[in-house]
Every structure is written in C-alpha cells, then in structure tokens.
C-alpha positions in Angstrom: 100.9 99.1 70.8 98.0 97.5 73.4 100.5 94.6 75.6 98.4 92.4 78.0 100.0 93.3 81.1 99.7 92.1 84.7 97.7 89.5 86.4 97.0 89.7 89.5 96.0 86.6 90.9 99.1 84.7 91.7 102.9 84.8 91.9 104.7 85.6 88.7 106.0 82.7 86.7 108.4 82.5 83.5 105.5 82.9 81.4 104.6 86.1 82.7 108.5 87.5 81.7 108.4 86.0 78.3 105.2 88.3 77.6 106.8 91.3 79.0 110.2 90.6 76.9 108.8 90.0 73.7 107.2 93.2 74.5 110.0 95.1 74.9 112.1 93.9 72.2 108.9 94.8 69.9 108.8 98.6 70.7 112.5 98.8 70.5 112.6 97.5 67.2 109.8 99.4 66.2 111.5 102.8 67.6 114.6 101.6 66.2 113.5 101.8 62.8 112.0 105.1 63.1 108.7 104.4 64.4 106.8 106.3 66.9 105.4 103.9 69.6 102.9 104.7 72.3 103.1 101.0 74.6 99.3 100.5 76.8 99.6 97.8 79.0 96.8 96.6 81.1 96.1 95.7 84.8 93.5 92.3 85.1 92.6 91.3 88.4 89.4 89.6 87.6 91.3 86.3 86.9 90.4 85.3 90.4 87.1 85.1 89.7 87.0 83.7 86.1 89.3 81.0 87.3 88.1 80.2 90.5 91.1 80.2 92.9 88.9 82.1 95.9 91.7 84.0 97.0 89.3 85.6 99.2 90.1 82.6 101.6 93.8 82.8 101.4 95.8 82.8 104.2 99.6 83.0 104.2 101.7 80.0 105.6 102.4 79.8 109.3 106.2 80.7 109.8 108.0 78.3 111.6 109.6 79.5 114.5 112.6 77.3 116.3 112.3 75.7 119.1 114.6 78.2 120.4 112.9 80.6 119.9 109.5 79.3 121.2 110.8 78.4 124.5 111.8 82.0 124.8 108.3 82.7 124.0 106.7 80.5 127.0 108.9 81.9 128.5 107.9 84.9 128.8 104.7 84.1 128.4 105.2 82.9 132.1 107.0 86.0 133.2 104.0 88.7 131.9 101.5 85.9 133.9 103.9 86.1 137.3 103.9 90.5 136.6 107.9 90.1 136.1 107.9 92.5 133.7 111.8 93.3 133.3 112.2 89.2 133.1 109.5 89.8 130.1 111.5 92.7 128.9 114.8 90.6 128.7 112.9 87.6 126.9 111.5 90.1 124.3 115.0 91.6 123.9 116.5 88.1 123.3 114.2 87.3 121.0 114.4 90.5 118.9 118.0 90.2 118.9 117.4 86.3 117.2 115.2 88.1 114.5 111.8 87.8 115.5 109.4 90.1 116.3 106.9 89.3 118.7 103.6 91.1 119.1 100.9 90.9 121.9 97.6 89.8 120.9 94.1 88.9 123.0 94.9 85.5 121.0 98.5 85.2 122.6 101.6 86.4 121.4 102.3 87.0 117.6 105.5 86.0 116.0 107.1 86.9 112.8 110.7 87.3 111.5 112.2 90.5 110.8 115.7 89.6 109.5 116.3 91.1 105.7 117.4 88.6 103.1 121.1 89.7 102.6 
C-alpha cells in the first residue's frame, strides 16, 4: 500500500491528519481480514518550490520580550559598558530566573525564552 506522506513545506493542518487516518484505518482493515500489508509512505519536500512559498527567505517571528525584561537588558547592557561585571552577572541571573535566555552577540545582546510549556 503506497500512502502520500509528509510535506514539508509548512505547519501541519487537519488535512494533513485526515490523510494519515484514513491511512491507518485502511491497513488495519486490510490486516484484519487476513491480509498481508506492506504500508510505503513518502517524504515531498519539493512543494516549496512547485508552489512558490520561498521559504528560503523565512525568518521566524521576533519574540516579544516584556518590558521587564528589557529594562533588565539595558541594564546590563550599561553595566558590561561601565566593566561592572558582577552588576552584569546579577542582571543576567535575574533575567534567567524570569525565563529568558540572553546571549552576547557583536549585534548586541540576543534574547529568547527558555521556559517549557507545562
């Protein structure tokens, strides 16, 4: 049994889990009833191109940070420019402890969250 499988050119949607259900029920039934079933399921990722979506030039959202948080940023942005380096050590600490991560770039300072989804 051949099964068009994934796509990978963009986020799953419902139609994506109907195909894969429909699927599944099929090769149950079929070994249900006695048959032997060997399931191939393919892999596309030229969609992209056929459809032209030019993920090439995708970049992901900016994360919002609170205002919170980016005043703890300037923060220490200050202290690393004034070589108080514990001050920037304590900043850093506060702001892991709120979540984010913050990384030093030549571009300025990186932020991203790091708290799991519970």
């Amino acid at each position: 049994m051949y099964a068009c499988g994934l796509t990978v050119y963009d986020y799953a949607h419902i139609g994506n889990l109907r195909t894969y259900l429909s699927e599944d029920i099929l090769r149950r039934v079929l070994e249900f009833n006695g048959y032997t079933v060997s399931h191939v399921m393919n892999v596309t990722d030229v969609g992209h191109k056929v459809l032209g979506l030019r993920l090439s030039e995708w970049q992901p959202a900016e994360e919002v940070v609170p205002d919170e948080i980016a005043a703890l940023i300037r923060q220490r942005q200050q202290a690393r420019a004034e070589k108080r380096w514990r001050d920037a050590d304590t900043l850093r600490d506060q702001i892991t402890a709120a979540g984010y991560e913050i990384e030093d770039t030549p571009q300025g300072p990186r932020v991203k969250t790091h708290r799991r989804l519970k």
